[in-house]
N, C-alpha and C positions, 0 to 999 in steps of 0.2 A: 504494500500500500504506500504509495508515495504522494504527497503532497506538495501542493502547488506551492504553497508559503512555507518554508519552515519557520514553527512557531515552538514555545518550550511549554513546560506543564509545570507546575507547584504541587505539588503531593502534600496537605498538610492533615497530620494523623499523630495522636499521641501514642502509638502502639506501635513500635519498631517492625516488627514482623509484619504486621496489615502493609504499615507504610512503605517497609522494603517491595513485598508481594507487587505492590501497586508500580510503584517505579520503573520495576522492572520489567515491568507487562509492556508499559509505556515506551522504555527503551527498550523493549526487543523491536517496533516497529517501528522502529527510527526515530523517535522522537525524543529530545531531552528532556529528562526528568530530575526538576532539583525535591527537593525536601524539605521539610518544618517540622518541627513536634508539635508548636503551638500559634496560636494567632501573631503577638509579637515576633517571634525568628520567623514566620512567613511573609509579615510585612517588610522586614529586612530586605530578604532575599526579593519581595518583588521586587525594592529600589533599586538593587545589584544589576537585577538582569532584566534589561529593558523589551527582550525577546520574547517572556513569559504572557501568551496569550489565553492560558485558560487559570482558572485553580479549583483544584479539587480538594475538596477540604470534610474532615468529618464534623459535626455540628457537638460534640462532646469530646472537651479537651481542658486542661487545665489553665490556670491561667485567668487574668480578668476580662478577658473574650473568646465568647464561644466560635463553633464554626459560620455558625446563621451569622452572629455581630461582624465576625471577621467577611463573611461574603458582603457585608453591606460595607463594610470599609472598604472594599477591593473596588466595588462599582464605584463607590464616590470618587477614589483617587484616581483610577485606572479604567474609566468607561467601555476603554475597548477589548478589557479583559471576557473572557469566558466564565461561568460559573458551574460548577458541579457541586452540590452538597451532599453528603451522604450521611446517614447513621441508622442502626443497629435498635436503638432506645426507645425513638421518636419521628413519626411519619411528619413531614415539613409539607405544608398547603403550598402551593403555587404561591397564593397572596403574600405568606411572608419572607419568598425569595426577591432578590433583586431581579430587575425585568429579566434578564440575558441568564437567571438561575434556573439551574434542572436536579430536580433533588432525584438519587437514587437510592434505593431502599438496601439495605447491608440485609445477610450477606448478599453480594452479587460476584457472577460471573467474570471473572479480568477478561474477558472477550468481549464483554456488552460493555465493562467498562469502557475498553480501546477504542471498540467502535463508537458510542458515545461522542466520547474526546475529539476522535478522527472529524466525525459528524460536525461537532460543533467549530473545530478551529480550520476548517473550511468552508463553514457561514451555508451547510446545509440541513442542518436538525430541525 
């Protein structure tokens, strides 16, 4: 699967293993996948890397913002970011994602995630 823009991914996951799993799904199809444990090290890392067009991020993580707070900071700074929210705990409404947000339900498939990703940072989902 090759895409037209290369664009990077934010993996943000307070669970090493989930978050590894996830990366690596990511960069097996070529795409760069950095990483965060939590909302602050992923607003870092978006500063860092001006390339990062989507974030996938879990909605339960430590820290004084969750995943849902941290998608809404993403949109505000970074409009042309992608969103993916996901968790395990609690199913997230459409209304309380940011417009460009798609929540996926845990667990899921690293295949539906990719394609997901793929779908969105090529502006066809």
């Amino acid at each position: 699967m090759q895409m037209s823009t290369p664009k990077e991914v934010l993996v943000v996951e307070d669970e090493p293993l989930i978050r590894m799993v996830a990366a690596d799904a990511i960069a097996d199809v070529g795409i760069m996948a950095w990483e965060a444990s939590d909302a602050d090290e992923a607003l870092h890392v978006l500063e860092e890397h001006p390339n990062i067009g989507l974030v996938f991020t879990d909605v339960n993580m430590p820290g004084q913002m969750d995943g849902l707070d941290l998608a809404h900071e993403v949109s505000a700074r970074r409009p042309d970011v992608s969103l993916i929210v996901t968790s395990g705990a609690v199913n997230v409404p459409d209304e309380q994602l940011p417009d460009d947000g798609t929540f996926l339900q845990k667990p899921y498939p690293t295949k539906r995630l990719v394609n997901l990703i793929a779908a969105k940072l090529d502006g066809c989902e």
